[in-house]
C-alpha positions as CSV (number, residue, x, y, z in Angstrom):
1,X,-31.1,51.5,-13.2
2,X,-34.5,49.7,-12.1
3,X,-34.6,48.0,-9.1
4,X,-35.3,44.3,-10.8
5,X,-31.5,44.3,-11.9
6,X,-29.8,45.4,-8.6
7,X,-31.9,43.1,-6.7
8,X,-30.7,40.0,-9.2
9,X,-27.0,40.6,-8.7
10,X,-27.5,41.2,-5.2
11,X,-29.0,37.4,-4.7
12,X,-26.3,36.2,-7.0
13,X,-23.4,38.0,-4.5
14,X,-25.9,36.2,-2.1
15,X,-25.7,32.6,-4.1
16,X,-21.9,33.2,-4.1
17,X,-21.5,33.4,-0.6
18,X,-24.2,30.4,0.3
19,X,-23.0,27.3,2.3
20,X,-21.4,24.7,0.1
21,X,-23.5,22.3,-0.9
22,X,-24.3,19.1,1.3
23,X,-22.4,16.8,-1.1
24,X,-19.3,18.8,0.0
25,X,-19.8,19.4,3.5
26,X,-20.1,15.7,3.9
27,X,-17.2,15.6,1.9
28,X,-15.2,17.6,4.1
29,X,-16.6,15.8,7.8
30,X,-15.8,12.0,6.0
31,X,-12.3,14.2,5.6
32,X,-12.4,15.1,9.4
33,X,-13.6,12.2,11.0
34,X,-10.5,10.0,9.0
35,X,-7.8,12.8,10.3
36,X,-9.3,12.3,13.9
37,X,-9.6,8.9,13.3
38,X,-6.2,8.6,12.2
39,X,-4.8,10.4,14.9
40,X,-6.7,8.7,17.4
41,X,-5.0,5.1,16.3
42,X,-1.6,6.5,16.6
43,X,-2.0,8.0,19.9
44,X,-3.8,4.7,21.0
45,X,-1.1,2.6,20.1
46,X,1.5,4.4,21.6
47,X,-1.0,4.8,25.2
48,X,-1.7,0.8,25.2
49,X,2.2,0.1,24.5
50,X,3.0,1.6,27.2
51,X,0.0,1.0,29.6
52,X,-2.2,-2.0,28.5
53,X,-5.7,-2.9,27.6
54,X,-6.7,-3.0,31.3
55,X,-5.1,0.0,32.2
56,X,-6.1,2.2,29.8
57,X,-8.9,4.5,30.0
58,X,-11.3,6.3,27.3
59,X,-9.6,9.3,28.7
60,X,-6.6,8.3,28.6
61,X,-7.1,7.9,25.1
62,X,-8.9,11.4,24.6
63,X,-5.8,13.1,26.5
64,X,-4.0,11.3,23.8
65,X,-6.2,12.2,20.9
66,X,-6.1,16.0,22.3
67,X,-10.2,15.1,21.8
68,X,-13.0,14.8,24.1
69,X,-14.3,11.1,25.1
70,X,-17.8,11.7,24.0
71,X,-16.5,12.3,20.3
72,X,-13.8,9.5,20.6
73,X,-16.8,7.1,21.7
74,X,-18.7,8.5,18.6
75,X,-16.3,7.2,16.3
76,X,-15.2,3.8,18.2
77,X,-18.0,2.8,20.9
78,X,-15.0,1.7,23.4
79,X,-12.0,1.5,24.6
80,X,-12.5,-2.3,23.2
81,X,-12.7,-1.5,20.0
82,X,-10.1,1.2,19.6
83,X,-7.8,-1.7,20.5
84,X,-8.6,-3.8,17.9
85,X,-8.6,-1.2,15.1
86,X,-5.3,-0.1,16.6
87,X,-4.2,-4.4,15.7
88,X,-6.1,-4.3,12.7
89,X,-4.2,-1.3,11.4
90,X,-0.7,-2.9,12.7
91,X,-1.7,-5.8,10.4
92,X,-2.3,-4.4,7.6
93,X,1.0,-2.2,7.9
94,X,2.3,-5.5,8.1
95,X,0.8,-7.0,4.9
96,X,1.9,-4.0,2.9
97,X,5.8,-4.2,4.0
98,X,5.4,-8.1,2.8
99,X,4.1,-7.0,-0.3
100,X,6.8,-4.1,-0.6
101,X,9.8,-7.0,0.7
102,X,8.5,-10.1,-1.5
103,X,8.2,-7.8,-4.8
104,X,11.8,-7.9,-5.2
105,X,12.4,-11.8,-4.3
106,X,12.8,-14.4,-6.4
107,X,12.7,-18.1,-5.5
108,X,11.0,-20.2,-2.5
109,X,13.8,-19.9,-0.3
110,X,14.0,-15.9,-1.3
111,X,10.4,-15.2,0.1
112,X,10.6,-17.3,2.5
113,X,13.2,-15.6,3.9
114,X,11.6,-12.1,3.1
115,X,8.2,-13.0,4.7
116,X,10.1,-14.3,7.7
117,X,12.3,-11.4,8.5
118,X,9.6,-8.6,7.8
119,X,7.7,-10.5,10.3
120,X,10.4,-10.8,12.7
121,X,11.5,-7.2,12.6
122,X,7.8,-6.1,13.0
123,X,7.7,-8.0,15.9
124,X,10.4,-6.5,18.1
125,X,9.3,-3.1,16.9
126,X,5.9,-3.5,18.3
127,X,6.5,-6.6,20.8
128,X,3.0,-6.5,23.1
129,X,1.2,-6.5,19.9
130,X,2.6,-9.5,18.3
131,X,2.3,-11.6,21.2
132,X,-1.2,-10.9,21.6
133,X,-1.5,-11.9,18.1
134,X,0.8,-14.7,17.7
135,X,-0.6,-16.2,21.0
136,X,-4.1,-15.5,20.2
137,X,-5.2,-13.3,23.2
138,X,-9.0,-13.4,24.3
139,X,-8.6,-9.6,23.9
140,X,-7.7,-9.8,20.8
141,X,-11.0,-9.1,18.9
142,X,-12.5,-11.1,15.9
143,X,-11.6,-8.5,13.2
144,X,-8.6,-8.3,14.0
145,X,-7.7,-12.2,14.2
146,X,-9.3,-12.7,10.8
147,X,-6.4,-9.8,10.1
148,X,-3.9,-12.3,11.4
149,X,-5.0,-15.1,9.6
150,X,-4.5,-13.3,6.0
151,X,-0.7,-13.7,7.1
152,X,-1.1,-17.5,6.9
153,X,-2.8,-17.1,3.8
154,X,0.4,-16.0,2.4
155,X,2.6,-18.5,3.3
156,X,-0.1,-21.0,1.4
157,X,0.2,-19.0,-1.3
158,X,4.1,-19.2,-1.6
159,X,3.8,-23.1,-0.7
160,X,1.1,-23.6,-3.2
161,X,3.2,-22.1,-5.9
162,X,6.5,-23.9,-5.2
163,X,4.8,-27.2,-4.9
164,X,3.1,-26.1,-8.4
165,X,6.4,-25.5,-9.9
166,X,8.1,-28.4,-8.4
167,X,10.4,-26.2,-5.9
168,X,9.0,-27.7,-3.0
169,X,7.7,-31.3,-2.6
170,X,4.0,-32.6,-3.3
171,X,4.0,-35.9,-1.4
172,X,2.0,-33.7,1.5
173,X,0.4,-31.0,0.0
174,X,0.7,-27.4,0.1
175,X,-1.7,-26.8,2.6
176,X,-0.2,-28.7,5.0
177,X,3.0,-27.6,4.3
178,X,2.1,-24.5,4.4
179,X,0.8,-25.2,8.2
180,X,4.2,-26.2,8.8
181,X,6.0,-23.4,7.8
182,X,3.3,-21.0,9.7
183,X,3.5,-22.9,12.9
184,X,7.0,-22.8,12.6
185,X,7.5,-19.5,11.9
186,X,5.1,-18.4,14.6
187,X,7.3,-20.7,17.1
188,X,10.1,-18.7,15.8
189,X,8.4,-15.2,16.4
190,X,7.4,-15.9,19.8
191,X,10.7,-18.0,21.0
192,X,13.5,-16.2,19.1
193,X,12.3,-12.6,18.6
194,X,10.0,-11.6,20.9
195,X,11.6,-13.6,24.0
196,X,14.8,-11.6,23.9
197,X,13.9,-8.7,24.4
198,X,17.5,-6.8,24.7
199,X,18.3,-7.9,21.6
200,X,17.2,-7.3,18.0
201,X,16.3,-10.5,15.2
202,X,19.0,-10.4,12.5
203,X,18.4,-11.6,9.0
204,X,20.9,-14.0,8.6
205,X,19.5,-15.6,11.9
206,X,16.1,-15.5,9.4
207,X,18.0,-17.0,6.9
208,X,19.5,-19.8,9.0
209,X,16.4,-20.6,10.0
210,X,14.5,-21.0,7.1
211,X,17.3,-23.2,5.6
212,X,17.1,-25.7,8.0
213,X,13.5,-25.5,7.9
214,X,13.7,-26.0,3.7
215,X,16.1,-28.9,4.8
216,X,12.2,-30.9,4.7
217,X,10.7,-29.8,1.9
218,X,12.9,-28.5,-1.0
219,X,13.9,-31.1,-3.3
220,X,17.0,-32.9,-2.5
């Protein structure tokens, strides 16, 4: 056999054994950097839980990681800003179980109630959290309020469609009913819930309260 033929399959074993291509290396780091990334978040939350913001170091946070601080800066910049993806994240957790709990409800009251206990029982299981966004905490970054704000956004949207369908009254307005019922659930969330901390929110309590707070604005 000629040389010329040998040599071919040789670079084609050769080809065969090449580096992926960069499309899938890149591929496969984006893969890496979101499991580390992922992984980093969880082991944050659990560090500032228990220690705090102030108290908390980049290697803390590494020990945590089981990564180095250089590459956890690489991904988040600070200690700052691992905080607030860590509230960001915790938000959007939060929107999801609304989503999942209000799927199945039917009625003003119904939601009402749903959005109010999911809150409530997100809130005792992650208590510093909540406060800091409830109360609006100067550490609580930008991102990560505009997070919090999409929760009001959902109330509005529940008032705007009972006032539309005549299930809650119109004299006011659903936007400012729908400030109402925020500020009064927030009230709720920081007075009920997260100041007793021995003991855990019940639904019916959820229920009780919206009832009386309905007592206002559903149709007599």
């Amino acid at each position: 056999m000629s040389p010329a033929p040998r040599t071919a399959r040789r670079a084609a074993r050769v080809r065969g054994r090449a580096p992926a291509p960069e499309g899938a290396a890149a591929a496969r780091r984006a893969r890496e950097q979101s499991r580390l990334e992922s992984r980093a978040l969880a082991a944050a939350e659990q560090v500032f839980a228990r220690s705090g913001l102030e108290t908390t170091s980049l290697t803390d946070l590494a020990r945590a990681t089981r990564t180095t601080v250089r590459r956890l800066t690489e991904l988040f910049t600070s200690k700052e800003r691992i905080f607030a993806a860590v509230l960001v994240r915790h938000v959007e957790e939060l929107e999801d179980r609304i989503r999942r709990a209000l799927a199945r409800k039917q009625g003003l009251r119904e939601r009402l109630v749903a959005l109010l206990w999911t809150r409530a029982r997100a809130a005792a299981e992650r208590r510093m959290f909540s406060r800091l966004l409830l109360e609006g905490d100067p550490s609580v970054g930008a991102e990560a309020r505009r997070a919090h704000a999409r929760l009001f956004a959902q109330t509005r949207a529940e008032l705007t469609e009972a006032v539309s369908d005549g299930d809650a009254r119109e004299e006011l307005g659903a936007e400012f009913l729908a400030s109402v019922v925020e500020a009064s659930f927030r009230v709720y969330l920081l007075e009920r819930v997260l100041a007793r901390e021995d003991e855990d929110p019940t639904e019916s309590e959820a229920a009780t309260f919206v009832s009386h707070l309905l007592d206002g604005i559903a149709p007599v």
